[in-house]
C-alpha positions in Angstrom: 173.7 -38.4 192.2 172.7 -39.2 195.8 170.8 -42.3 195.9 167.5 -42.7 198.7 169.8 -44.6 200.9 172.2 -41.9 201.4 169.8 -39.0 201.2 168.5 -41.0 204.7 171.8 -41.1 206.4 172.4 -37.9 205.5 168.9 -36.6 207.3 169.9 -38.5 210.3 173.1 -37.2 210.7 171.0 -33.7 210.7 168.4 -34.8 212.9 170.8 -36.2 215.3 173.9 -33.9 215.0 171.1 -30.4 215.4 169.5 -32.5 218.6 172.8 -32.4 220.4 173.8 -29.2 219.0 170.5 -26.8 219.7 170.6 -27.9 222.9 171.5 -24.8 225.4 175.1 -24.7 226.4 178.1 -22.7 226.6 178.5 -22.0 223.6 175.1 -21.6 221.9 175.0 -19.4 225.1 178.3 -17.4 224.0 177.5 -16.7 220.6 173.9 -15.3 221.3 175.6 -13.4 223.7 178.0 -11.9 221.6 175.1 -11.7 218.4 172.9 -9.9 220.5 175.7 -7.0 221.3 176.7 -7.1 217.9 180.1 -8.0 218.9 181.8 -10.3 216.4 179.3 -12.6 216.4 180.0 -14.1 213.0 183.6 -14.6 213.1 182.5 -17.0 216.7 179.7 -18.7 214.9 182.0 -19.4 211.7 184.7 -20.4 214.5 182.1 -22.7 216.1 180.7 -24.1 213.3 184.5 -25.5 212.2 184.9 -26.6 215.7 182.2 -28.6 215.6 183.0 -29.6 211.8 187.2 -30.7 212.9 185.2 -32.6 216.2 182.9 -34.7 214.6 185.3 -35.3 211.2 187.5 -37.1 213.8 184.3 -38.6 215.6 183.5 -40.3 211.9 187.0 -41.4 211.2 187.5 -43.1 214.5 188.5 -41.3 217.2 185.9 -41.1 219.8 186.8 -44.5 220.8 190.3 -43.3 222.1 188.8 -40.4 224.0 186.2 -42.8 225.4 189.3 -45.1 226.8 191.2 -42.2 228.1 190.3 -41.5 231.3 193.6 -39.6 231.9 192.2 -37.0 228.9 188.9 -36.9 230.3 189.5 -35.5 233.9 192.0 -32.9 232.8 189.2 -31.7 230.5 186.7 -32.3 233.1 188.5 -29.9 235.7 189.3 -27.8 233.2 186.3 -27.2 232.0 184.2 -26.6 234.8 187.0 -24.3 236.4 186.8 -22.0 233.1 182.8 -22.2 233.0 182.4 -21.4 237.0 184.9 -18.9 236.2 182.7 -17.4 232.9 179.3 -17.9 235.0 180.6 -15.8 237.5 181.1 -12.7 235.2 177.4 -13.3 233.8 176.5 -13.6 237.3 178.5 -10.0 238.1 176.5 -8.1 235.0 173.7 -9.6 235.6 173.4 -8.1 239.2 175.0 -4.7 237.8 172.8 -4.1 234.3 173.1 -1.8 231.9 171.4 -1.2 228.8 172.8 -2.2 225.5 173.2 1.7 224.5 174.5 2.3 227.2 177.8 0.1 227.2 178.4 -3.4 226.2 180.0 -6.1 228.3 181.2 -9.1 225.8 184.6 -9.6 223.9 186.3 -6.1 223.0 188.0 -7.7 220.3 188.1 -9.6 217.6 191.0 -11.8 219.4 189.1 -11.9 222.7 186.1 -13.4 220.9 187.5 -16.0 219.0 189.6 -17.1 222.1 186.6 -17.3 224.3 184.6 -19.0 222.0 187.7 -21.4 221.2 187.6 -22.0 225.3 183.8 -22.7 225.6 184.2 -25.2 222.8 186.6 -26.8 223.7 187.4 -26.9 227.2 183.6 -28.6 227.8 184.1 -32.3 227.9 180.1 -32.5 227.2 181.2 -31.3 223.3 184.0 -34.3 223.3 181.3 -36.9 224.3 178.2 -35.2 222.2 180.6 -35.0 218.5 183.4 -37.5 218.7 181.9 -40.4 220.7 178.5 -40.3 220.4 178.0 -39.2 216.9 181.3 -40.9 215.9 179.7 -44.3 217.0 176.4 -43.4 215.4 178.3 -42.9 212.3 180.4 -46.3 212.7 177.3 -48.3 212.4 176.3 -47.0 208.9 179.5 -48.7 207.3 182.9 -47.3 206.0 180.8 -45.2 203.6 177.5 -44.1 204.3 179.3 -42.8 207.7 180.2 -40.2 206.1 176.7 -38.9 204.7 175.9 -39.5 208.2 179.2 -36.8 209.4 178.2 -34.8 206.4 174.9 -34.3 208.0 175.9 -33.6 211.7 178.2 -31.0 210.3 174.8 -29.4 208.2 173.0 -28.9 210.8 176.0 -27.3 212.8 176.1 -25.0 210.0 172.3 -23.9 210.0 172.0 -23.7 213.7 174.6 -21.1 213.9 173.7 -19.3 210.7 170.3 -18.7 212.6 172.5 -17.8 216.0 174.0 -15.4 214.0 170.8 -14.0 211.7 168.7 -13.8 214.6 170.2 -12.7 218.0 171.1 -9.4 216.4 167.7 -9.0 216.2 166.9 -9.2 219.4 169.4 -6.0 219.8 166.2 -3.7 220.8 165.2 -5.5 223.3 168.3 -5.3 225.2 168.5 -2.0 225.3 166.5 -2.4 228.6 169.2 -3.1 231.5 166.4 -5.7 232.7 166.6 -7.3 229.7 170.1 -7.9 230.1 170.1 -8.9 233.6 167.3 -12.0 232.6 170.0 -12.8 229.9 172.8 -12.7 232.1 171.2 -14.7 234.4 170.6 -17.1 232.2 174.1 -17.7 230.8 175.5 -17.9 234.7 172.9 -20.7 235.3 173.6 -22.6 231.8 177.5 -21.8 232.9 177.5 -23.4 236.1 174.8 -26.3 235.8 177.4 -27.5 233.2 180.1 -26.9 235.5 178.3 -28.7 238.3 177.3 -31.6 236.1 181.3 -32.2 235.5 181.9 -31.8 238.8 179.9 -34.3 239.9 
């Protein structure tokens, strides 16, 4: 029986946890990417959805404040990470200024392998996702106590879930659309800006 005090916690840790994660980035950008092509789109939103799950388990149980005091692990992943996103918002960039309609070929993962690798990279090598699961929510969760933290986890990792279960209901839905190469070049677009703004921002 869940008692008022943890229901609360546990609607925090949504509230909080879909805040950070709704936000745009590179990988909500990825995965509507690959929804709206129809290309694997829920094996990466599964994949994401356990990434997020692992990143903010280890955020509850204590680990953000060992990223937080490695500033050795932070600028490899900061480098890293922006040289893999300027490199990714460079292909958006390429589509975007040669088009083509969804019908008329398709320019995401070609495999199943290539999908789930990609979405693994835009996870993971984005220091932003380190700072937004592990140490941010991981401290948020501290302060509830060695149990209600977890309600608090429990909820981050909910609204994880239901975010990508509407990426991945949704952006195939938007299929028609895109079968306008305009459509795609707007979208395109998009991702290179949301690619490189984060790349910039670890950059600098």
């Amino acid at each position: 029986m869940i008692t008022a005090l943890q229901s609360t916690i546990l609607l925090q840790g949504f509230l909080t946890g879909g805040g950070l994660i709704v936000a745009i980035g590179a990988q909500n950008a990825f995965v509507l990417s690959q929804g709206v092509r129809r290309q694997y789109h829920w094996p990466v939103a599964l994949l994401c959805v356990l990434n997020d799950t692992l990143l903010i388990s280890l955020g509850v149980l204590g680990m953000g404040a060992l990223i937080s005091d490695s500033p050795v692990l932070l600028q490899v992943a900061r480098i890293g990470g922006a040289l893999f996103l300027g490199y990714y918002g460079f292909r958006a960039l390429r589509s975007a200024l040669r088009p083509v309609g969804l019908s008329a070929g398709q320019s995401g993962a070609r495999t199943l392998r290539s999908a789930l690798l990609t979405a693994l990279a835009v996870s993971l090598l984005n220091p932003h996702v380190y700072l937004d699961t592990v140490v941010l929510l991981g401290s948020i969760a501290t302060q509830h106590g060695a149990q209600l933290r977890f309600w608090f986890g429990a909820g981050a990792v909910l609204a994880s879930f239901c975010w990508f279960l509407l990426l991945g209901l949704g952006a195939p839905r938007l299929a028609p659309l895109f079968a306008s190469p305009r459509a795609w070049r707007v979208l395109d677009g998009i991702i290179c800006l949301v690619m490189w703004s984060i790349a910039v921002r670890l950059v600098v």
